[in-house]
Backbone bond lengths (Angstrom), bond angles and torsions (degrees), N, CA, C in turn:
res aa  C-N    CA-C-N  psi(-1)  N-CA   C-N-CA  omega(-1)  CA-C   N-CA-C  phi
1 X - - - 1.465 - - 1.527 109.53 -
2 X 1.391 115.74 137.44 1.250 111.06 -159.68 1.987 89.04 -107.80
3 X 1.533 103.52 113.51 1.755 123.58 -150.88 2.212 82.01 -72.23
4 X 1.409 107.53 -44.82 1.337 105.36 -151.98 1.320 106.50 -76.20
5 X 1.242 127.09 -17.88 1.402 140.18 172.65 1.678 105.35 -73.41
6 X 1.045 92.07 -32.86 2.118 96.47 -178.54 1.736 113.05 -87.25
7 X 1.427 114.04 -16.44 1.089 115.75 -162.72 2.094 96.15 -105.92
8 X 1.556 94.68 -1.68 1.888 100.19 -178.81 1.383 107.98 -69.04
9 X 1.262 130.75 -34.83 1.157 105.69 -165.53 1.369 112.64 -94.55
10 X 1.414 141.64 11.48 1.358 151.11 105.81 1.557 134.09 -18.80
11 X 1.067 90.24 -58.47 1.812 110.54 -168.99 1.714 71.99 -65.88
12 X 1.592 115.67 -87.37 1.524 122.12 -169.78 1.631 112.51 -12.11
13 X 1.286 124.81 -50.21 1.391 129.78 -169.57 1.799 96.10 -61.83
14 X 1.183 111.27 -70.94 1.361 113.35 -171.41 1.756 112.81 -44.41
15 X 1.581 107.29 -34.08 1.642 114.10 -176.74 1.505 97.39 -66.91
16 X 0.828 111.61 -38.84 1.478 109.81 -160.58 1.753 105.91 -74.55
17 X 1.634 121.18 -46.70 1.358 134.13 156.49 1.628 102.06 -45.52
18 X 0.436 140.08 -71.12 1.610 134.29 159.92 1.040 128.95 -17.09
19 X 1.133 119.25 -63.53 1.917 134.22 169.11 1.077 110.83 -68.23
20 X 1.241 136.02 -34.64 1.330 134.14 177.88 1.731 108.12 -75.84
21 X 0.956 124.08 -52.00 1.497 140.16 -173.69 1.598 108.60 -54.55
22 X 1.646 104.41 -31.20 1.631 119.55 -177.98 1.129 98.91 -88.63
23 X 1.322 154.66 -56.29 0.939 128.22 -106.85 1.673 105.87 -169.69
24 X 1.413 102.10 22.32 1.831 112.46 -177.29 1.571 81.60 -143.85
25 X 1.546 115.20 173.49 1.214 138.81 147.97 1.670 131.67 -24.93
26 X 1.766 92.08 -52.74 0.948 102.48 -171.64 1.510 109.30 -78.44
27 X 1.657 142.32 89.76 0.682 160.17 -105.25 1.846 112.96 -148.70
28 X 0.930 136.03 163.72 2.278 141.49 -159.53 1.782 74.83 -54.80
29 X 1.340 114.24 -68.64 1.585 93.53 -163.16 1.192 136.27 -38.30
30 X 1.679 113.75 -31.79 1.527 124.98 -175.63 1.475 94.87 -72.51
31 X 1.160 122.07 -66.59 1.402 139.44 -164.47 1.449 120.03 -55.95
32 X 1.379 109.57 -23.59 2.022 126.64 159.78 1.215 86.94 -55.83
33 X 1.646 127.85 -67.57 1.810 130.89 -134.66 2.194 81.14 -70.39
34 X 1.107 137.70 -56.93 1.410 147.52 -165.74 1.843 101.92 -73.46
35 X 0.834 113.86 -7.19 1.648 113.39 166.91 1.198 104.05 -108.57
36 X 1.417 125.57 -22.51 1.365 119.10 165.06 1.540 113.84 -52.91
37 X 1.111 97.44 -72.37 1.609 136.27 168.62 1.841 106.88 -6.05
38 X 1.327 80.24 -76.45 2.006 94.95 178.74 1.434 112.54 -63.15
39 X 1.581 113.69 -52.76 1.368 109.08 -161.12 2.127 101.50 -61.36
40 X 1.276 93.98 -37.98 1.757 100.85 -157.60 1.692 99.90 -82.76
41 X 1.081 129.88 -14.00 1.536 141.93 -168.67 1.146 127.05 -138.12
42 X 1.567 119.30 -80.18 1.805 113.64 171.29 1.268 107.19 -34.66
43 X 1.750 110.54 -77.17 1.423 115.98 -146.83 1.686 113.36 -55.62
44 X 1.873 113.33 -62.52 1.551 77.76 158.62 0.942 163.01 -81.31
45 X 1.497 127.70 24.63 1.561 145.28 145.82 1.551 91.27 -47.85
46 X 1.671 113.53 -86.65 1.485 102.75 -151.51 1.900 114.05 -65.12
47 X 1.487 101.57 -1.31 1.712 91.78 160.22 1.529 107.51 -76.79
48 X 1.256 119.67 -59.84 1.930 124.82 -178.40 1.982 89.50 -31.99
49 X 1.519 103.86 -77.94 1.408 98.64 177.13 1.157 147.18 -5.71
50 X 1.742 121.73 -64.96 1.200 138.00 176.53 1.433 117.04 -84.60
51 X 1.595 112.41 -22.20 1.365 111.28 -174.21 1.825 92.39 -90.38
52 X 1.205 146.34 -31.36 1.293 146.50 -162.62 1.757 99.84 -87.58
53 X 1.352 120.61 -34.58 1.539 105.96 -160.88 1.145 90.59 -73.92
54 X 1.114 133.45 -49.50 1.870 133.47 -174.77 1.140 119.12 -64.27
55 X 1.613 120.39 109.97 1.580 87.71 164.03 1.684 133.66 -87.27
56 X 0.829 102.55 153.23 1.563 113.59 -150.09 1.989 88.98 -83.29
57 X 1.145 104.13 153.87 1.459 113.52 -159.61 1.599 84.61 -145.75
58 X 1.510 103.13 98.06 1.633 101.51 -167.04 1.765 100.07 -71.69
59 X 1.535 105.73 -53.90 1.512 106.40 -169.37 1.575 100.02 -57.67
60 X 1.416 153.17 -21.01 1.340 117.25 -153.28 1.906 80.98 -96.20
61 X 1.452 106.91 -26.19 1.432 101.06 -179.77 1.506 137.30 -61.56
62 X 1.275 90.20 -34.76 1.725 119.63 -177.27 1.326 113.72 -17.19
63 X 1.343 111.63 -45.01 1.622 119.69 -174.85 1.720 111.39 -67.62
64 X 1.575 111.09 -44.49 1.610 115.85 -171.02 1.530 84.40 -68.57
65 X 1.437 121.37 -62.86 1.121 111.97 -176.21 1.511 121.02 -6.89
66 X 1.680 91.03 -93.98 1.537 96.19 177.69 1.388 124.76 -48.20
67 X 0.974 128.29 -56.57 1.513 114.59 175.08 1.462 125.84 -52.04
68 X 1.452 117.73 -14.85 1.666 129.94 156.18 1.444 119.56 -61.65
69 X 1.636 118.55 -40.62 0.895 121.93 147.76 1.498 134.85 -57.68
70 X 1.138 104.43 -37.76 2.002 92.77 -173.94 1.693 102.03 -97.49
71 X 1.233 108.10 -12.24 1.674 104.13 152.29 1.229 118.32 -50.88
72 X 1.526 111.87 -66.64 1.944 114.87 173.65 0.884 127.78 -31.36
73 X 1.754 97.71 -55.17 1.692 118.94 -168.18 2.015 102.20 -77.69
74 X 1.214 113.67 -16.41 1.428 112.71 160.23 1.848 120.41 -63.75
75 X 1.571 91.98 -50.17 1.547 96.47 -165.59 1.582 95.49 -71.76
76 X 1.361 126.64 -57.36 1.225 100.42 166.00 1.687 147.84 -42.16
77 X 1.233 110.86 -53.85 1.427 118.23 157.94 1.511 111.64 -38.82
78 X 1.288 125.20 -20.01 1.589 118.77 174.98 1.043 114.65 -109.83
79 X 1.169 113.38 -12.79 2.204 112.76 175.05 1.380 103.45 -92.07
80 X 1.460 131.88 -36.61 1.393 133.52 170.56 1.984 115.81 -59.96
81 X 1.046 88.95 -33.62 2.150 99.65 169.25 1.072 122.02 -60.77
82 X 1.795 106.18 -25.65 1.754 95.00 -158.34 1.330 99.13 -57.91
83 X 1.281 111.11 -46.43 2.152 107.02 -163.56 1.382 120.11 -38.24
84 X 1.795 107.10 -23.18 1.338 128.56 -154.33 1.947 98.85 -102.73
85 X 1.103 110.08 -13.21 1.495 90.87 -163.61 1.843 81.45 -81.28
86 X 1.559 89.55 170.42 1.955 106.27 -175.99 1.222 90.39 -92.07
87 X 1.335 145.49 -44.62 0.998 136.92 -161.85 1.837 124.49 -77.70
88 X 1.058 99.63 -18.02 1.507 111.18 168.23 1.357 125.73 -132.92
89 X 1.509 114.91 7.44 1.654 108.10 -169.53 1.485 103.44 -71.57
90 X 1.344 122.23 -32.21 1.809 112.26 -168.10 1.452 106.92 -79.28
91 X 1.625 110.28 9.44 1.407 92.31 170.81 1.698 105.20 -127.43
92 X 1.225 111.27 31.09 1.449 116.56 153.89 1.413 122.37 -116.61
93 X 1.598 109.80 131.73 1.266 101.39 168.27 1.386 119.85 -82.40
94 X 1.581 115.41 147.25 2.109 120.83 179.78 1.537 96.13 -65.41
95 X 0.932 120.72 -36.21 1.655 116.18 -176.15 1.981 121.67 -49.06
96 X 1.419 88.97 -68.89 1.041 128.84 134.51 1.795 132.49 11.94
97 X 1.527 89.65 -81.28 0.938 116.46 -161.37 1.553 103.95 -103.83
98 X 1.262 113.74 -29.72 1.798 112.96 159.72 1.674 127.03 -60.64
99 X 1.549 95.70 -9.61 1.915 95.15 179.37 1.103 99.94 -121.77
100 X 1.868 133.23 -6.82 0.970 116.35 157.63 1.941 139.61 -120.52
101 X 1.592 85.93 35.01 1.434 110.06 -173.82 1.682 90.80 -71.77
102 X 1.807 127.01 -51.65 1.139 102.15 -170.58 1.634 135.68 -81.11
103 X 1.423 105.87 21.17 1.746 117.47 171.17 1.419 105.40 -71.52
104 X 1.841 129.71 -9.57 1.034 127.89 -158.95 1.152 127.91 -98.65
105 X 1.827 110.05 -22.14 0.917 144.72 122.98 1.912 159.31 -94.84
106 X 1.284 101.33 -9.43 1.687 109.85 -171.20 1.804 95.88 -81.85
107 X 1.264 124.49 161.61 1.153 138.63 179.61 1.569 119.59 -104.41
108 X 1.682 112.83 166.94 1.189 118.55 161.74 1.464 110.20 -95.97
109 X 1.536 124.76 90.85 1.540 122.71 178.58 1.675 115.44 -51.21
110 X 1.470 113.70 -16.93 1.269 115.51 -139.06 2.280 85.02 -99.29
111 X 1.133 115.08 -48.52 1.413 124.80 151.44 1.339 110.10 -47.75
112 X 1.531 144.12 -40.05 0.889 127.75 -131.09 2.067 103.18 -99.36
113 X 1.735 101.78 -40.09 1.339 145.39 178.31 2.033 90.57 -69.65
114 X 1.617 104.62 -46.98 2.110 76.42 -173.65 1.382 94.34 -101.58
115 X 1.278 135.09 14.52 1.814 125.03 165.74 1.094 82.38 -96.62
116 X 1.597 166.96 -29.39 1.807 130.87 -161.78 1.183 103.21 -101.49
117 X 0.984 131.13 -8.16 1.792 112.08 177.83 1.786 99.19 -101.59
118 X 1.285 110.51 -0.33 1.558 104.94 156.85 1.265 119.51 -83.25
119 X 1.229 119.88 -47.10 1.094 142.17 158.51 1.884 138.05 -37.37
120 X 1.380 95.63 -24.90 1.467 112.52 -148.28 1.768 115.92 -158.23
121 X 1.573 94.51 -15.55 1.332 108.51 -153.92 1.748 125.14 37.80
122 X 1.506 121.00 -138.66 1.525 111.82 -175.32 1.656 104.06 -64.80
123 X 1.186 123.00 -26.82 1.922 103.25 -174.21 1.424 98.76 -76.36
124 X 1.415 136.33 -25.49 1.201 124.00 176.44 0.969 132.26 -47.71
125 X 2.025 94.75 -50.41 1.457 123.13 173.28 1.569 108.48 -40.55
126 X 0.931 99.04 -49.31 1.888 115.07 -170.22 1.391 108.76 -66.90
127 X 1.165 136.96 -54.55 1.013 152.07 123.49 1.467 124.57 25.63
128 X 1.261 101.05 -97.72 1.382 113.17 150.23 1.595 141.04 -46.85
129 X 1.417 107.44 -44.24 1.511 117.67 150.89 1.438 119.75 -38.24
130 X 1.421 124.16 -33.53 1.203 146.59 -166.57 1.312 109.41 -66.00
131 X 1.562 87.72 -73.36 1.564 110.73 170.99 1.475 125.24 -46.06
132 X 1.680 105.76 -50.98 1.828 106.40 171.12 1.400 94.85 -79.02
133 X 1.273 155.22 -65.30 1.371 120.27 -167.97 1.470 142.60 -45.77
134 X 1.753 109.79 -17.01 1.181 129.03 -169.85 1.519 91.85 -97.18
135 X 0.999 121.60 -54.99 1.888 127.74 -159.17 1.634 95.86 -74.39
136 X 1.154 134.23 -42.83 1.646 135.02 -160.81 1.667 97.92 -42.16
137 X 1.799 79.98 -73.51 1.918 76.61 -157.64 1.665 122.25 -56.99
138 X 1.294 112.50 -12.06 1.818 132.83 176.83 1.586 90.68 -64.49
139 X 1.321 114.98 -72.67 1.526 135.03 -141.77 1.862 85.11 -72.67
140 X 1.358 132.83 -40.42 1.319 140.84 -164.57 1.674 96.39 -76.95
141 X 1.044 120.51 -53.82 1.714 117.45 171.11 2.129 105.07 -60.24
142 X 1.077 113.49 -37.67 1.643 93.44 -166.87 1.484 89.61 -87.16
143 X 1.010 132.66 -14.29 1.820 122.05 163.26 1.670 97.05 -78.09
144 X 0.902 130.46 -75.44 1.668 122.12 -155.36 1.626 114.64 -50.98
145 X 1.504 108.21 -23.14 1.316 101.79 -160.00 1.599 115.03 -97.50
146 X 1.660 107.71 -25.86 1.483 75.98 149.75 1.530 137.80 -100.78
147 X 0.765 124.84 19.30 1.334 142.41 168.80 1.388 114.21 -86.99
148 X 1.149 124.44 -1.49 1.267 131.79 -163.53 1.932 95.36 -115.11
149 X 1.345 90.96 -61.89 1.715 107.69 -175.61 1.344 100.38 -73.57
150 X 1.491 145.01 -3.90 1.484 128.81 176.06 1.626 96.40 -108.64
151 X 1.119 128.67 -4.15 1.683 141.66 171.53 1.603 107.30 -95.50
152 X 1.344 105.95 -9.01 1.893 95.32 -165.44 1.484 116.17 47.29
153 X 1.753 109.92 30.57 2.195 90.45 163.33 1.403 83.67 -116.14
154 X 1.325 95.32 168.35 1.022 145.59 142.09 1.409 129.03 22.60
155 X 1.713 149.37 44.25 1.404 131.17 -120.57 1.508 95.53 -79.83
156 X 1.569 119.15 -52.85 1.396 113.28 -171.11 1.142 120.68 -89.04
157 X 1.613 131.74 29.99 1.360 123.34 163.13 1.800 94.93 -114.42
158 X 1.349 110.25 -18.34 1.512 97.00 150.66 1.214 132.27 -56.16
159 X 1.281 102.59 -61.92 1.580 114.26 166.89 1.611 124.91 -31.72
160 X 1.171 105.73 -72.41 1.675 102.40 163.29 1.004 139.94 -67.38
161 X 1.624 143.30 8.06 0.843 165.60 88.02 1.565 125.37 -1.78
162 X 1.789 102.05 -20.52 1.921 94.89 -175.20 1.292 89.63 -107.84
163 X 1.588 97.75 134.02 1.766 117.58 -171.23 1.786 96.04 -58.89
164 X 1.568 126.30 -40.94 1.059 144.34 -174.02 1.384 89.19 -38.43
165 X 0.917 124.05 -63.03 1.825 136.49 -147.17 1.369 92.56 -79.87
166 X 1.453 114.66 -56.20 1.580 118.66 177.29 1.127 110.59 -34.76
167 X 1.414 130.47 -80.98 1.139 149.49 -159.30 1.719 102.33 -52.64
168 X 1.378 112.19 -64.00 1.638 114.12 -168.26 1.383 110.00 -65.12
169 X 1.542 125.25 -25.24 1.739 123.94 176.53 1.332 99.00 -79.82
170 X 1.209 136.28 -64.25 1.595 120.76 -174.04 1.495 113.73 -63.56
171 X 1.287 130.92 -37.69 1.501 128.47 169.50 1.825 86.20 -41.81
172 X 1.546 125.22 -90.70 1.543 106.89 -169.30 1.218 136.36 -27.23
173 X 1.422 114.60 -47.40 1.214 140.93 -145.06 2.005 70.71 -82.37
174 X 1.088 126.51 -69.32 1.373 121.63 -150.17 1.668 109.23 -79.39
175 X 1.560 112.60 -1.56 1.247 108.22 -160.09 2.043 85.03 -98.08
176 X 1.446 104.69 -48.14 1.482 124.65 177.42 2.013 97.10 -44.92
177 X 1.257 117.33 -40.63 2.163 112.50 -173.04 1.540 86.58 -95.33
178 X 1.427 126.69 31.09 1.512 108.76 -179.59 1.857 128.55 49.04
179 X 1.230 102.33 24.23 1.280 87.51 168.55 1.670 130.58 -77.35
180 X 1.246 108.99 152.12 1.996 105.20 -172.57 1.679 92.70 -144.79
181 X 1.406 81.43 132.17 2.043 97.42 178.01 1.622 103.75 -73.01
182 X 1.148 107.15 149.52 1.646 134.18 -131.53 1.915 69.90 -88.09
183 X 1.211 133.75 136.67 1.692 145.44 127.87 1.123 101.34 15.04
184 X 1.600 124.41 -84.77 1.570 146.49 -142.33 1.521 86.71 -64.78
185 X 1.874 119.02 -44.77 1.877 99.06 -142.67 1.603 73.79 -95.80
186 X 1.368 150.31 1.30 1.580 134.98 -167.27 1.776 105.39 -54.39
187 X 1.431 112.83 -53.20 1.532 100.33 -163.87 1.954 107.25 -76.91
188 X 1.061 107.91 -19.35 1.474 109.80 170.84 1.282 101.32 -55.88
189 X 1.357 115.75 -75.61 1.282 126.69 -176.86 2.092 120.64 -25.31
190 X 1.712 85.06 -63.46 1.693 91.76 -178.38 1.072 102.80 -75.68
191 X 1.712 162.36 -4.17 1.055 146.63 152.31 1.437 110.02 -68.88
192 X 1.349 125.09 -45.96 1.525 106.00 164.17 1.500 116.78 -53.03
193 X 0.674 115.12 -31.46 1.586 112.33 -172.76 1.468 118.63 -71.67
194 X 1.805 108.88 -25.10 1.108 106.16 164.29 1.258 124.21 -85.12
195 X 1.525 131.89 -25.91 0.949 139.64 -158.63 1.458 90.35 -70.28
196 X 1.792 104.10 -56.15 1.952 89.08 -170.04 1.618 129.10 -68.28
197 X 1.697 115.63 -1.41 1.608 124.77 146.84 1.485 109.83 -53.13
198 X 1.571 133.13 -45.94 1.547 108.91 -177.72 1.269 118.23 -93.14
199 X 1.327 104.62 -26.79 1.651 110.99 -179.14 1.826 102.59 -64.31
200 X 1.370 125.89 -39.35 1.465 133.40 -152.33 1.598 83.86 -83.56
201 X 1.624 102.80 -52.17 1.769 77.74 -170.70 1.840 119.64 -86.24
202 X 1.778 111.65 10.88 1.143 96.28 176.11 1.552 107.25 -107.96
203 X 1.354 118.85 -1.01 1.381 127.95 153.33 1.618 118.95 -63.85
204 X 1.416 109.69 -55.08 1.698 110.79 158.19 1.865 124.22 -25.68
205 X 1.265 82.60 -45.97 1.818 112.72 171.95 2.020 117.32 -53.00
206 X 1.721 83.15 -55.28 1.426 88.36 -160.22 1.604 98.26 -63.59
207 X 1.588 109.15 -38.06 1.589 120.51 172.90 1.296 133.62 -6.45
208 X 1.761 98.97 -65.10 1.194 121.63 -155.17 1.032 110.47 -59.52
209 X 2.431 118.09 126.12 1.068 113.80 178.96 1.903 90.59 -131.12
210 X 1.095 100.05 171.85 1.366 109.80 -164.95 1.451 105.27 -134.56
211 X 1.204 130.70 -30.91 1.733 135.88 -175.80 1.345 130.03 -71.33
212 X 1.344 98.14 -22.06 1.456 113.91 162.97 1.430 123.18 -94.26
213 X 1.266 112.28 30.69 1.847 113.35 -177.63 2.095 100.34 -117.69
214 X 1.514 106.47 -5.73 1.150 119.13 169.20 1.752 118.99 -52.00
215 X 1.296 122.03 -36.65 0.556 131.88 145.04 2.166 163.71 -80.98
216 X 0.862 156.95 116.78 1.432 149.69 -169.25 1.705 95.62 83.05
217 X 1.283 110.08 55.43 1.758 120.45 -177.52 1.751 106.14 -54.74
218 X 1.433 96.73 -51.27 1.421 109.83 -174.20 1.857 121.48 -48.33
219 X 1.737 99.14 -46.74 1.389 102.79 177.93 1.731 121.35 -76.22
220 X 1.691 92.50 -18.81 1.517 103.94 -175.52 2.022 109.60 -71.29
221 X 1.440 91.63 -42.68 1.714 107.13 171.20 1.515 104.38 -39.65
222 X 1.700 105.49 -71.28 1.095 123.68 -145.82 1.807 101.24 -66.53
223 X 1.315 129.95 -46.19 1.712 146.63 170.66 1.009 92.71 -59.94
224 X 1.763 154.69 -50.94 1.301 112.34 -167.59 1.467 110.70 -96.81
225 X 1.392 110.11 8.56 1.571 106.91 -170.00 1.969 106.07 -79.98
226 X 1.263 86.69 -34.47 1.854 110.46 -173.03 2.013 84.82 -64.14
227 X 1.558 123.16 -52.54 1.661 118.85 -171.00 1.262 104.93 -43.83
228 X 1.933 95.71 -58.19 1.834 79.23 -144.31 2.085 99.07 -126.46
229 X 1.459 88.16 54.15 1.487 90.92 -179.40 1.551 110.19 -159.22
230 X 1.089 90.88 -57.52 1.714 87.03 170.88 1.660 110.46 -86.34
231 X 1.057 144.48 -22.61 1.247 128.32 -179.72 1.509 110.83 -86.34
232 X 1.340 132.83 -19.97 1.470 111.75 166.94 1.431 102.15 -71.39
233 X 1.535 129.17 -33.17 1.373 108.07 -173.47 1.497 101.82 -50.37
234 X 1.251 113.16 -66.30 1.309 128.64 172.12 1.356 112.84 10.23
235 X 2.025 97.52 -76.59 1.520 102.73 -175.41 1.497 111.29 -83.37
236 X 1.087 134.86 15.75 1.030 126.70 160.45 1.359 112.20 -82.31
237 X 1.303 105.34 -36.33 2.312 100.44 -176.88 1.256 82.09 -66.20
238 X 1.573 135.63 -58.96 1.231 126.94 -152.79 1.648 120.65 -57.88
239 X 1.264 106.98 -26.78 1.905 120.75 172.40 1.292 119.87 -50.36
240 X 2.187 111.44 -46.37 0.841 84.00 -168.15 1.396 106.06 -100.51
241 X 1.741 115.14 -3.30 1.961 104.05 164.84 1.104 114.16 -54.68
242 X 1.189 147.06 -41.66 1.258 124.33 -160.75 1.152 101.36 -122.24
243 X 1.769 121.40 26.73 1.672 123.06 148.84 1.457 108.81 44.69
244 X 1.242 83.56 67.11 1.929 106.68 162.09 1.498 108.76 -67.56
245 X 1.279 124.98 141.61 1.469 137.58 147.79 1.707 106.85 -36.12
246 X 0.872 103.78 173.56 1.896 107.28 177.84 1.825 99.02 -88.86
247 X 0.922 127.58 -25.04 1.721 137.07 179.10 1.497 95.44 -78.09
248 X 0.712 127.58 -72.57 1.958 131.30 171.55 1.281 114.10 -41.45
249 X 1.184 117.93 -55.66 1.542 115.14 167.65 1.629 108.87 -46.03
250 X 1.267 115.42 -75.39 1.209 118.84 170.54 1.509 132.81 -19.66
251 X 1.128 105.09 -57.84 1.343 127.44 176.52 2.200 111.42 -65.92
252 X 1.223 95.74 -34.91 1.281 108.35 179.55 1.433 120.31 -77.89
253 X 1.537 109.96 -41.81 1.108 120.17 150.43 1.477 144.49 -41.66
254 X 1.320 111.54 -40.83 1.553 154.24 177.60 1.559 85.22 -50.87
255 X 1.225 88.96 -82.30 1.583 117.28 -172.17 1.640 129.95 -57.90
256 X 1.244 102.45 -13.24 1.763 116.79 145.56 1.272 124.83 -69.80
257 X 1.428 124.58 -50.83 0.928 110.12 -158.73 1.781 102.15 -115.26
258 X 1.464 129.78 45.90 1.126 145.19 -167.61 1.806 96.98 -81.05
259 X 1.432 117.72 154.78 1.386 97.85 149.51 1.629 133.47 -110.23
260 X 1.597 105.08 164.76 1.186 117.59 -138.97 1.797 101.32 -48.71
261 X 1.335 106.38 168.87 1.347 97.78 179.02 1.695 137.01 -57.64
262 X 1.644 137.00 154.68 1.624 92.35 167.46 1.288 129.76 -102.61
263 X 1.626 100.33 15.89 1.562 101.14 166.16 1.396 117.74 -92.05
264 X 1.542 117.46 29.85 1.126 106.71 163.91 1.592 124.73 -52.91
265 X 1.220 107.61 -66.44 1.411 146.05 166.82 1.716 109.45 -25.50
266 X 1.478 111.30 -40.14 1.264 112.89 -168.81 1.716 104.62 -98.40
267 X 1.441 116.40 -28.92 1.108 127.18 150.59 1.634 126.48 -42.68
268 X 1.374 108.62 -50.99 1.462 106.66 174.30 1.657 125.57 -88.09
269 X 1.216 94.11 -16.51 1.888 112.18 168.96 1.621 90.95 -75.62
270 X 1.000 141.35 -80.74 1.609 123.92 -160.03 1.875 112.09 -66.28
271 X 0.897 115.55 -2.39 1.519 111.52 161.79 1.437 107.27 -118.09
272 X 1.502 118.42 52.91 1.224 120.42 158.19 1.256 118.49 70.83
273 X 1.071 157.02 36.51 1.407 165.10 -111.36 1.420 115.63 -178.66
274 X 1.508 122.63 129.64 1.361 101.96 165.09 1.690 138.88 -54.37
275 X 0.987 126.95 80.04 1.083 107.70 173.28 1.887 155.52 -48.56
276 X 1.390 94.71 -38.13 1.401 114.52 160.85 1.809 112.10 -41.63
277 X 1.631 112.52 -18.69 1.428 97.21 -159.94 1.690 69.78 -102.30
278 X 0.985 131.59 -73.96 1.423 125.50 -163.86 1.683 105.42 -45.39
279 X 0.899 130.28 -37.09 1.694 111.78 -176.19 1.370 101.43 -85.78
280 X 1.778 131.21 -1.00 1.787 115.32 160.94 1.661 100.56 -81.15
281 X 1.372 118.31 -3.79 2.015 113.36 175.16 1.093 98.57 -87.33
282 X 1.937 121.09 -33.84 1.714 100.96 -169.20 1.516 104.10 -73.63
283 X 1.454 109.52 -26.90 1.553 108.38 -173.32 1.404 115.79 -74.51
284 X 1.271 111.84 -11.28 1.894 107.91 177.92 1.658 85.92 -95.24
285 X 1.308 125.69 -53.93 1.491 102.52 -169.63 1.614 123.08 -48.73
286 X 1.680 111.25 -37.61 1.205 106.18 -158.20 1.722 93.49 -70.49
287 X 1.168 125.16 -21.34 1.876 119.70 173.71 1.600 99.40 -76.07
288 X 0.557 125.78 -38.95 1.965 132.33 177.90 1.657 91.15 -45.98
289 X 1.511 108.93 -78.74 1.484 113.89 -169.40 1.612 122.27 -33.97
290 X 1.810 105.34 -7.22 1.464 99.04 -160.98 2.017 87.23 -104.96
291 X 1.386 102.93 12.81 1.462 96.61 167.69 1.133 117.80 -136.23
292 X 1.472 110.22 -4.51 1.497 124.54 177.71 1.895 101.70 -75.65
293 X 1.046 100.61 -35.09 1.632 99.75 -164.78 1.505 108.56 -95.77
294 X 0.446 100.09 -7.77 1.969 117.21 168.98 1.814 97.66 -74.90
295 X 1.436 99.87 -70.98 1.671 116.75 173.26 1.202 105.24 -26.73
296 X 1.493 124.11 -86.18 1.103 147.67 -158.41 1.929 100.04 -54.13
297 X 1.356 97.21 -59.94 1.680 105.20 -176.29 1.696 127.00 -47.17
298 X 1.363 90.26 -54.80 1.474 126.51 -159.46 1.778 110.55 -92.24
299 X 1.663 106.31 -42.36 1.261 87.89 -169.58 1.697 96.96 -106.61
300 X 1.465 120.15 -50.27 1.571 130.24 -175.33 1.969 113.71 -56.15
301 X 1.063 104.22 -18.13 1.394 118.18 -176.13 1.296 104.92 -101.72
């Protein structure tokens, strides 16, 4: 299967958010008000969405589960070290390095949801739903908290506060008491859900900055190397401990080597943070992802 041909009409959305954002009217200001838009509304609808239509079958899952978990709890355990290794700590700043520890691990859901049902079709879909409902609220605490504790606010009124988190705990919470959206509101529903797949990844697009990666080279190396290099290895040892199906693998895989999220950036801009430096990491990752997932797909699988 040729991964880079499957992963084009993705990449395309973001090129196109890009070109438009440069080089029309419609310009970062429009494209703030439409990243608003998705992150605070679409997106968690179409998380509640995907995690509620399925029902979730914890025991046959249990296994992706866990290995979704000790993936996280990997990528974190390695973005929280850098300060600590001897060999590179004097060239990271803690500042720094608290808003951009989570590029090292957090994901692009919005890539992640239109590569598995190509990939996988609807069990993929499911699949993956799995994976972001289980990983969010983990992956949403090792981003909030240090950024939270090197700012002195607040960790868990941050925390609840990210629609991300919103959306993926009540999708469980409601999918776990059996709840199912009523017939009548279903196509409302899945058209939002699509809309925030093109808008999210052509807002991802409008994002992309590059001028701010001139600087803190060392931490930028070190965060995307942990995204899109060491964590598919990662899930690959992890596939075969806990002896994934060949669809789980897949899916797990996918989901290693994704790129980093693009609300990183907007995450660390509203808790005071530079942002400009973290959205030039989402913008090298999201070009990374177009070789990371090939990697991960094509050669580790």
């Amino acid at each position: 299967m040729n991964y880079a041909q499957l992963l084009l009409p993705d990449f395309s959305l973001i090129l196109i958010g890009y070109l438009v954002c440069r080089y029309t009217a419609l310009n970062r200001t429009v494209w703030q008000q439409v990243d608003a838009l998705v992150y605070y509304l679409l997106f968690p609808v179409l998380l509640f969405h995907s995690i509620v239509k399925s029902p979730l079958d914890l025991k046959a899952a249990s296994s992706l589960i866990g290995a979704g978990w000790a993936m996280g709890l990997a990528g974190i355990a390695l973005a929280y070290s850098l300060p600590y290794l001897p060999w590179i700590k004097n060239h990271i700043d803690r500042r720094e390095h608290a808003a951009s520890a989570q590029v090292a691990f957090r994901f692009n859901s919005f890539v992640a949801l239109a590569l598995a049902e190509r990939l996988a079709g609807r069990e993929g879909l499911a699949l993956i739903a799995v994976l972001i409902g289980v990983c969010v609220p983990l992956l949403s605490v090792g981003a909030v908290w240090p950024m939270a504790r090197h700012a002195q606010r607040g960790f868990l009124s941050e925390l609840v506060r990210n629609p991300l988190f919103i959306g993926t705990a009540s999708g469980l919470l409601a999918n776990v008491l059996g709840f199912a959206i009523p017939v009548w509101l279903e196509p409302t529903v899945t058209r939002v859900g699509a809309a925030s797949l093109a808008m999210g990844l052509m807002a991802a697009g409008a994002g992309l900055q590059f001028g701010a990666l001139a600087r803190a080279k060392t931490l930028a190396v070190a965060v995307l190397s942990i995204r899109h290099f060491i964590l598919p290895l990662v899930a690959w040892v992890l596939s075969k401990l806990f002896g994934l199906s060949p669809v789980q693998t897949t899916m797990l895989l996918a989901f290693s080597a994704l790129p980093t999220a693009s609300s990183c950036y907007v995450l660390a801009a509203r808790m005071g943070y530079d942002g400009s430096y973290v959205a030039g990491l989402v913008t090298l990752s999201t070009l990374l992802g177009m070789v990371s997932l090939p990697f991960a797909l094509g050669v580790l699988r």
